[in-house]
N, C-alpha and C positions, 0 to 999 in steps of 0.2 A: 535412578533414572526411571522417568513415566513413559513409557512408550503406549499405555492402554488410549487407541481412539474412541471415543465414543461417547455416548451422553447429552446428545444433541437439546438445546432446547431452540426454536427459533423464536426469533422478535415476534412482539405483537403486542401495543400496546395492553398495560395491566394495573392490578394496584402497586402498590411503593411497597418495598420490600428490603429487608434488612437493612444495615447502618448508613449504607450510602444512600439507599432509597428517601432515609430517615433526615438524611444529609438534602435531598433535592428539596423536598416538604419544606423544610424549613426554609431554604433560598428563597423557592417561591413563593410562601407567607409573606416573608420580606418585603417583594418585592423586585430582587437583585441579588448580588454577590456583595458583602462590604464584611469589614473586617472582623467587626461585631457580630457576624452569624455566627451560629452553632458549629463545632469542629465538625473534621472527620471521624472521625470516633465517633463512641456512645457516650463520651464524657460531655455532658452537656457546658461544661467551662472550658473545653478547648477554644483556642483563635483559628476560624476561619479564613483565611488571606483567599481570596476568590474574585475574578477578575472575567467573569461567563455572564452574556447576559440571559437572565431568566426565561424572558419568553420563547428562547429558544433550548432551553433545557427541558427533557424529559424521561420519562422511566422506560426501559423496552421491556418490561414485564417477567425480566426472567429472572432479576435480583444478584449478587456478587456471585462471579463465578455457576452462574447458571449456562451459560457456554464457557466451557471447560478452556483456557489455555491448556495448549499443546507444551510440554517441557522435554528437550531432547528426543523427538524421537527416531526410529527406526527408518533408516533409508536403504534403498534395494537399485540395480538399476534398473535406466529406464528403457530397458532390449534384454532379453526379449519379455512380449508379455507370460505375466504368471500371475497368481490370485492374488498374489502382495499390490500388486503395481495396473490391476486391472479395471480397477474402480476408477480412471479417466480416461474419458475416450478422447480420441485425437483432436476434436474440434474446443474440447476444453480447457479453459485457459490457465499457464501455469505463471508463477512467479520465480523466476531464475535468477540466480546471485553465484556469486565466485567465493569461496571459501576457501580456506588454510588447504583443505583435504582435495579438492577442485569442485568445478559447476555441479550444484545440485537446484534442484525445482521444485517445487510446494505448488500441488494445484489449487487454484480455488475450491475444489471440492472439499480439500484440507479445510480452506480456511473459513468455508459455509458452518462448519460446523464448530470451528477453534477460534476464529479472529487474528490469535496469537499464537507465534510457534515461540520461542524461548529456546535456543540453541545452546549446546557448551559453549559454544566459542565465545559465550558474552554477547551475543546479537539477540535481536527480536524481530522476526518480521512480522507484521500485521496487514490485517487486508479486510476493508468494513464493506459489508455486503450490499450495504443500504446506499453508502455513497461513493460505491466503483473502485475505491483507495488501497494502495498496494506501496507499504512503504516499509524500512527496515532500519532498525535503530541499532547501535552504542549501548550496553545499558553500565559504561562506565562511571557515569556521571552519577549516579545513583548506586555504586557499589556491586553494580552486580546483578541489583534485585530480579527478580524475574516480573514480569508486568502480566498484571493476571485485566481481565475481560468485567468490567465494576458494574454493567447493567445499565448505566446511564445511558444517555444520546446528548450530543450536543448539535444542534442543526444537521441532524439525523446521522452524525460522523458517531462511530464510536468514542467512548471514553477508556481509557486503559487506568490502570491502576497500580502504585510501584506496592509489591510486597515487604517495606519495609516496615517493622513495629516498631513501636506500637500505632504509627500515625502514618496513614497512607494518605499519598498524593491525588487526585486526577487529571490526566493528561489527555483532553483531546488531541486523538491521533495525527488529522491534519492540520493541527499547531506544532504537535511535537513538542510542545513545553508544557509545562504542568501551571496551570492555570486556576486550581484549589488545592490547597492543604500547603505544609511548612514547606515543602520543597519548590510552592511558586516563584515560577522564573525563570527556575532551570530550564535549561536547552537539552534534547538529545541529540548527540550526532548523529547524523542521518548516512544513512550508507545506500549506495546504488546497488535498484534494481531494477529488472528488465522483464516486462508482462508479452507473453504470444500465444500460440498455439500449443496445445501438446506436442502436434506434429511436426509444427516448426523448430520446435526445439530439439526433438530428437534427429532432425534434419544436422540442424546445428553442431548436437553436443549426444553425442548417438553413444559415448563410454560413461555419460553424466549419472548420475544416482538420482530418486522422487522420497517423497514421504512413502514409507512403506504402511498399508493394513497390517496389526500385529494381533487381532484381538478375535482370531477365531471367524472374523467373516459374516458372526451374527448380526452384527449391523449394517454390512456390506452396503447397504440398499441409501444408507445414508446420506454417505458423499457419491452414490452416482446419479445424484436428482436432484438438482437445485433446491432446496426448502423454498424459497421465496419465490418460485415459479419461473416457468420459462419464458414470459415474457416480462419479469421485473426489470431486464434492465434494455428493453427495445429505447431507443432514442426520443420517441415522443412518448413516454410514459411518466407522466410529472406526478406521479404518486408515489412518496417515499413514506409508504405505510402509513398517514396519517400523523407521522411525528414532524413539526414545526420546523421550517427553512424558510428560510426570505428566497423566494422565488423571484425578483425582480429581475432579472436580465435575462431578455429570450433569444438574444444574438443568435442562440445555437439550439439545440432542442437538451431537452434537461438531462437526457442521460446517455447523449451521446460521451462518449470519450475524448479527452483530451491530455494532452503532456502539457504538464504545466510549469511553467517556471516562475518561483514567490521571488516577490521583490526584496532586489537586493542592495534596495539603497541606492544605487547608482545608474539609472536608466529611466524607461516612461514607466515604471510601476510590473507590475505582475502580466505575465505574458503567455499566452494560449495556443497550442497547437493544434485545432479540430481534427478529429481522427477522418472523418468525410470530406474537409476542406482539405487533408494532404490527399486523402485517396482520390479529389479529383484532378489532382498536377499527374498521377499517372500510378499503376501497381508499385514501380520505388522511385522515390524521391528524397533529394537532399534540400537543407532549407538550412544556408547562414546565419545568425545570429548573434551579436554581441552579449556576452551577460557576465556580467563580475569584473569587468575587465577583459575577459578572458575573449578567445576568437573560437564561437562553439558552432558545431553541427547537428542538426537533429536529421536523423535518418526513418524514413516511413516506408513500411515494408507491407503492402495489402495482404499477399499472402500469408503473414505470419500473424496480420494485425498486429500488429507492433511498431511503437515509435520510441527512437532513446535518443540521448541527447549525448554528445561527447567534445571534448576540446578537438579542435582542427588543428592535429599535428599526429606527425608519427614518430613518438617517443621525444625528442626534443625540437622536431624540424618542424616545421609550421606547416600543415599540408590542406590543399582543398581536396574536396573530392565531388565523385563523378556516381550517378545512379544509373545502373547496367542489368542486363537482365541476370547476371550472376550473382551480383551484390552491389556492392561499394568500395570504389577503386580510389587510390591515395594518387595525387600527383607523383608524392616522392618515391616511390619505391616500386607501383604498381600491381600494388599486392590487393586482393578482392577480400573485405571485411563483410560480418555478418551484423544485420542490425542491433546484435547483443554487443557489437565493438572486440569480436573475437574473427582472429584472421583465421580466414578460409582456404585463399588458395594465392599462389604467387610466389615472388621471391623469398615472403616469410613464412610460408607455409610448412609446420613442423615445429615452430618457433613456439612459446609461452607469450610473445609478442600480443598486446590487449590495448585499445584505445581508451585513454584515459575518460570514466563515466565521468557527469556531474551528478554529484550526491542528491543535489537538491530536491531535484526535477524529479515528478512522480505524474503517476495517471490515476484521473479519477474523472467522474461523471460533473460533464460541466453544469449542471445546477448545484453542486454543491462546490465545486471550485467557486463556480461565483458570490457563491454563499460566504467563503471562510477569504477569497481574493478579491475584494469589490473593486471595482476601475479596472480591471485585465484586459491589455491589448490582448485582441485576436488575432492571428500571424496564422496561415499567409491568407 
């Protein structure tokens, strides 16, 4: 088990550096991705299967594993504070998920400096700094591997990498499929989670467990300061470091937040939540939705900044629901839920009772949503 944090290198553009970098080089000589490039590997006769286009591919300067994935680490809770759990203050935002063991949170400060956590339990959550993205994977489909941090950018999204040998994949993040090397095609299951406040969480989930500091503190100063500045991700800030995005769609400002939903085949195409366009229907709001089939809710909570999306029922019963100043009340039962789809207070209160997430649905910075979703209905 690696619990050591630290190690930080941050983006900025640089020269190409080791095999993947050696891997980008060659794409872009090309031209493109086609099957006839150079592997992944150093084996200059490997098959490249690559499906990226070039002009949007580039190196973040820091080379494989130059931002450290996180593997397993140490969690502590999050009450009260102590030097473990000190390093995010309340306004910073955490990534929360439900686990075998119960709710734990990963701040972004974690993930400024990891990308990648790598959990036992076979999950990966990832979170790219550059383009707002907070997403959690499966890594059954791939045996396990652990998915390490490869230095690439793909339309300034990270690229992950599976650690299987001798021949690794790359997987832009907000594809979620592996898109160069032998494992092109694959899918990872995508598992729900839920982005807010520190404070709102602990409002939430006040017995929950955080990534713990284990490493003495010497780095302390790491994750409690943004690397990329405090104002990289203001909403009119169309600068994603210099590294390549098709900026075409300014419906929204490029690094406002949004919940997004990828097209599922069966509806008008890919569909957007602005994080300012719910916050002006009111502090909470509910907003209907069709997607999959399914009869879903997204719920927007200003004070937590936070938006999730969940099936509209409780437990089998089809339910609407109501935005109050407590929460989110169900037709059927009357029970007040939390925008994370954990009940609060009511008849079920006490219960393990949880509204079913959609996996799908992630948040991330709508110029790069539009970037990797082109055509995206904007709702509401």
């Amino acid at each position: 088990m690696d619990t050591t944090l630290g190690g930080h290198a941050s983006r900025s553009p640089g020269p190409l550096r080791g095999s993947l970098g050696f891997v980008l080089a060659a794409l872009v000589a090309a031209g493109g991705c086609s099957d006839d490039s150079l592997g992944i590997g150093t084996a200059p006769d490997d098959d490249l299967q690559c499906s990226l286009d070039s002009r949007y591919l580039a190196d973040g300067g820091v080379g494989r594993d130059g931002i450290p994935a996180l593997t397993d680490p140490t969690f502590v809770p999050v009450e009260p504070i102590v030097p473990e759990n000190a390093y995010a203050k309340g306004d910073d935002r955490v990534i929360g998920l439900r686990l075998a063991s119960g709710w734990v949170a990963i701040p972004h400060n974690i993930m400024w400096v990891h990308e990648i956590v790598n959990l036992s339990d076979g999950l990966a959550v990832t979170y790219c700094p550059l383009t707002g993205s907070a997403m959690a994977f499966s890594r059954s489909s791939i045996g396990g591997a652990e998915l390490g941090v490869s230095g690439l950018l793909y339309q300034a999204n990270l690229i992950m990498y599976d650690r299987n040998q001798p021949n690794e994949s790359l997987w832009p993040q907000m594809y979620g499929e592996a898109r160069c090397g032998p494992r092109s095609g694959t899918r990872l299951e995508r598992l729900p989670v839920v982005e807010m406040t520190l404070d709102a969480w602990k409002e939430l989930h006040p017995d929950s467990r955080m990534v713990a500091l284990t490493s003495g503190f010497s780095n302390w100063a790491q994750y409690a300061r943004d690397p990329y500045g405090s104002h990289y991700d203001d909403p009119d800030n169309a600068d994603f470091l210099g590294y390549p995005i098709p900026l075409d769609d300014d419906r929204r400002l490029p690094k406002e937040r949004v919940l997004g939903f990828p097209d599922d085949g069966s509806g008008p195409g890919p569909v957007a939540f602005p994080f300012g366009a719910m916050d002006d229907v009111g502090p909470k709001a509910v907003f209907p939705i069709e997607y999959g089939g399914r009869d879903v809710v997204v719920f927007w909570d200003r004070m937590a900044q936070s938006a999730a999306a969940f099936e509209a029922a409780v437990g089998v019963d089809p339910a609407s629901f109501a935005a109050t100043d407590e929460g989110f009340v169900d037709s059927e039962t009357g029970s007040v839920w939390g925008v994370d789809g954990s009940v609060q207070s009511g008849p079920l209160e006490g219960t393990t009772r949880r509204l079913r997430p959609i996996a799908e649905v992630y948040v991330a910075f709508w110029g790069a949503w539009a970037a990797f979703h082109p055509g995206t209905v904007i709702v509401p």
